[in-house]
Wavefront OBJ file of the C-alpha trace (Angstrom):
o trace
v 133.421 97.872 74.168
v 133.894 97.774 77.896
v 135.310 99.382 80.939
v 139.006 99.714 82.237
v 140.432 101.133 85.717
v 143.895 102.521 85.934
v 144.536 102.785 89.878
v 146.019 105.453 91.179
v 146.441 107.279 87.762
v 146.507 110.907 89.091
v 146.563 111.838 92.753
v 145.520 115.210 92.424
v 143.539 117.882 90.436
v 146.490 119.508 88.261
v 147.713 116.091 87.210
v 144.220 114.780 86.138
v 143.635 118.250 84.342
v 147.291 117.315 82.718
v 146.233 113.922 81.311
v 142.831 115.389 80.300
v 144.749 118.283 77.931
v 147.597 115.765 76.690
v 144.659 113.284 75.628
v 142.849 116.193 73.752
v 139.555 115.457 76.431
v 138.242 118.875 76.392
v 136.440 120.718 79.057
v 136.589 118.465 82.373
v 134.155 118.907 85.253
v 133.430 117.704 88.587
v 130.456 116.257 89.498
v 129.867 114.936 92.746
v 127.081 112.301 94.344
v 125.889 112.009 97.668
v 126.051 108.684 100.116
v 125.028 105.622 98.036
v 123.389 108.128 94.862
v 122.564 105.623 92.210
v 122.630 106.306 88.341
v 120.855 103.628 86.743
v 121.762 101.972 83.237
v 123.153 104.317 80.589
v 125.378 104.670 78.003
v 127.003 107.325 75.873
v 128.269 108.236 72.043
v 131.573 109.232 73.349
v 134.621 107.477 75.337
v 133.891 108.860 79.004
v 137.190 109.494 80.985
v 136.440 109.870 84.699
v 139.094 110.191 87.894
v 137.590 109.616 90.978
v 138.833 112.876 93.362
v 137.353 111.703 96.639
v 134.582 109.522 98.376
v 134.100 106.241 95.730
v 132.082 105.022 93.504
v 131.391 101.602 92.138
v 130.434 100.710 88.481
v 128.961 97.766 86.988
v 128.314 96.484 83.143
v 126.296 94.338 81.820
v 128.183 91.695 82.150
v 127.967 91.744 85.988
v 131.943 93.035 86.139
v 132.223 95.514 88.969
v 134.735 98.393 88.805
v 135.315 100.461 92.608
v 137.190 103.545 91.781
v 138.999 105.735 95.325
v 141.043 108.488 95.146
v 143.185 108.663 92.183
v 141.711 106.027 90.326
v 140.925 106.466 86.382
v 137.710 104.863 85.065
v 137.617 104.923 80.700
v 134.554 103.732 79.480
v 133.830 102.845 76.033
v 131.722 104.317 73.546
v 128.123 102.581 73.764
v 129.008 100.476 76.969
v 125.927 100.192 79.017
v 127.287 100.858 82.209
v 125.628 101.755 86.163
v 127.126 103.166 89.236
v 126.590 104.035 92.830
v 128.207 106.375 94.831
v 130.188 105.092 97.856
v 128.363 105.246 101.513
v 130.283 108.863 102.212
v 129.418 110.175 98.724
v 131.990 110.646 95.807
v 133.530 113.535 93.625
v 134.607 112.982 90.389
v 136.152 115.078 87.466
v 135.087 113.824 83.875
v 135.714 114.509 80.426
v 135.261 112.553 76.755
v 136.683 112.236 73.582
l 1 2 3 4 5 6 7 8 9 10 11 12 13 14 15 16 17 18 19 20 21 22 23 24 25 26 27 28 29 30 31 32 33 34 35 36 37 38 39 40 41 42 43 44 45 46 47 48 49 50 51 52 53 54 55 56 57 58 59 60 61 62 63 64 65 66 67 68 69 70 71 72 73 74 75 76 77 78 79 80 81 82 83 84 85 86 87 88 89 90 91 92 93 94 95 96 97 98 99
């Protein structure tokens, strides 16, 4: 289990929408956070796949690793990792999908 960041992974919508067809992730949709919005700890039955379209957002496990995602950057988080996040001091928007 854990959490991995690809940086810079897809700079804009159509390519994220690309990698989320070719890697059978079905349905993306963007979310978005305002300044400093915190989601406290959670975890899911599926592996989450999550770009970061503008603004940031930082996540942490529970093993105290931190993970900032900007523009671009791909977040996959394993099934059943406890994870938290907070949105970056200008908010964030992400797109987000599972398989």
């Amino acid at each position: 289990m854990g959490i991995r960041i690809t940086r810079g992974a897809a700079p804009d919508e159509q390519l994220m929408r690309g990698i989320f067809a070719a890697e059978n992730c079905p349905h993306p949709r963007r979310w978005s956070g305002g300044p400093e919005e915190t989601y406290d700890w959670h975890g899911h039955g599926y592996q989450k796949v999550l770009f970061c379209v503008s603004g940031a957002i930082a996540f942490q496990d529970r093993e105290g690793m931190n993970f900032r995602l900007e523009p671009g950057d791909r977040l996959d988080i394993d099934a059943g990792t406890e994870h938290r996040a907070v949105a970056g001091p200008e908010g964030v928007e992400c797109m987000e999908s599972f398989r």
